[in-house]
C-alpha positions as CSV (number, residue, x, y, z in Angstrom):
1,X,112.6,70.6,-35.3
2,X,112.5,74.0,-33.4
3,X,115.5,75.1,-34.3
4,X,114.8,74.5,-38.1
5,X,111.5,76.3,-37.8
6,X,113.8,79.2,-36.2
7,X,116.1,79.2,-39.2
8,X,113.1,78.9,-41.6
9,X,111.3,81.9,-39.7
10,X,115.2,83.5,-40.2
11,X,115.3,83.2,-44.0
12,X,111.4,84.3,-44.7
13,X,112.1,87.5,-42.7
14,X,115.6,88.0,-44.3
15,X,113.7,87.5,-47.6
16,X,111.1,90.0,-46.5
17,X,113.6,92.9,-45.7
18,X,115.0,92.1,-49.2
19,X,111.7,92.8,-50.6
20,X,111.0,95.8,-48.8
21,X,114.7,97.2,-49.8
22,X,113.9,96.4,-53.6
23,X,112.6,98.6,-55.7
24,X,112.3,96.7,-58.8
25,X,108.4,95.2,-58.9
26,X,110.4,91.4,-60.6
27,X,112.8,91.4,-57.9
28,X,110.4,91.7,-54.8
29,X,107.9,89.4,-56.3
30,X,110.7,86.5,-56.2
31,X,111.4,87.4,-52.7
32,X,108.1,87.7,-51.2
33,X,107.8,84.2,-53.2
34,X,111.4,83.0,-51.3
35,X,110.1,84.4,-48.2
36,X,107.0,82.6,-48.6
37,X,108.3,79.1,-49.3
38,X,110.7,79.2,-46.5
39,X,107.1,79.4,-43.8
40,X,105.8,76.8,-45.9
41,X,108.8,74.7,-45.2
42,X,107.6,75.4,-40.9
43,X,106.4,72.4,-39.3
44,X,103.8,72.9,-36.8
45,X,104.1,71.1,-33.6
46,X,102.7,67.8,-33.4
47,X,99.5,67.5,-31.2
48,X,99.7,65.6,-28.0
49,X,97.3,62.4,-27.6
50,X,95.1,64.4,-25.3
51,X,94.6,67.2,-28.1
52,X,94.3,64.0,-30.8
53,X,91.8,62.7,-28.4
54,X,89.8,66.3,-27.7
55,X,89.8,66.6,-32.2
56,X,88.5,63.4,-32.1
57,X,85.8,63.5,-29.7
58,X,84.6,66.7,-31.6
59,X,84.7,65.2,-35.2
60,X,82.7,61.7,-34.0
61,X,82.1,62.2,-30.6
62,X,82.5,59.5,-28.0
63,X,78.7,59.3,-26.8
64,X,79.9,60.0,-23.2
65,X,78.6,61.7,-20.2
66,X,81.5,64.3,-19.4
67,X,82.3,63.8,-15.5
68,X,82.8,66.6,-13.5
69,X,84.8,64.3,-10.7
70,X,88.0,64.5,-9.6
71,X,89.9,61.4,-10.8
C-alpha cells in the first residue's frame, strides 16, 4: 500500500504546483480540490496489536497494576 500512498502523495503535489502556476482563481480552486482528494485517497498504516491493545487500555482500561518487571 506504500507505494500507492507514494503515487497519491505524487499527484496531490503535482496538483499543488499546478495551482501555484495558475493564475485563474476557477482553475486553482479545482486543483487544490484534485490535490486534496488525492491525500484523502492515503491510507494510514494499520496499527499493530500492541498499539490496538495500548488504544484500548486507554479508552476502557484493563483495571491492571502496570509491572515494572522484566518479563
Amino acid at each position: 500500500m506504500t507505494g500507492n500512498n507514494d503515487e497519491f502523495r505524487a499527484n496531490a503535489t503535482e496538483c499543488q504546483r499546478m495551482a501555484d502556476a495558475t493564475k485563474n482563481p476557477g482553475d486553482k480552486k479545482r486543483w487544490l480540490q484534485m490535490a486534496e482528494s488525492w491525500l484523502r485517497m492515503i491510507k494510514a498504516p494499520r496499527p499493530t496489536a500492541g498499539e490496538r491493545f495500548d488504544a484500548a487500555e486507554h479508552k476502557d482500561g484493563t483495571h491492571q497494576t502496570k509491572s515494572d518487571a522484566s518479563h
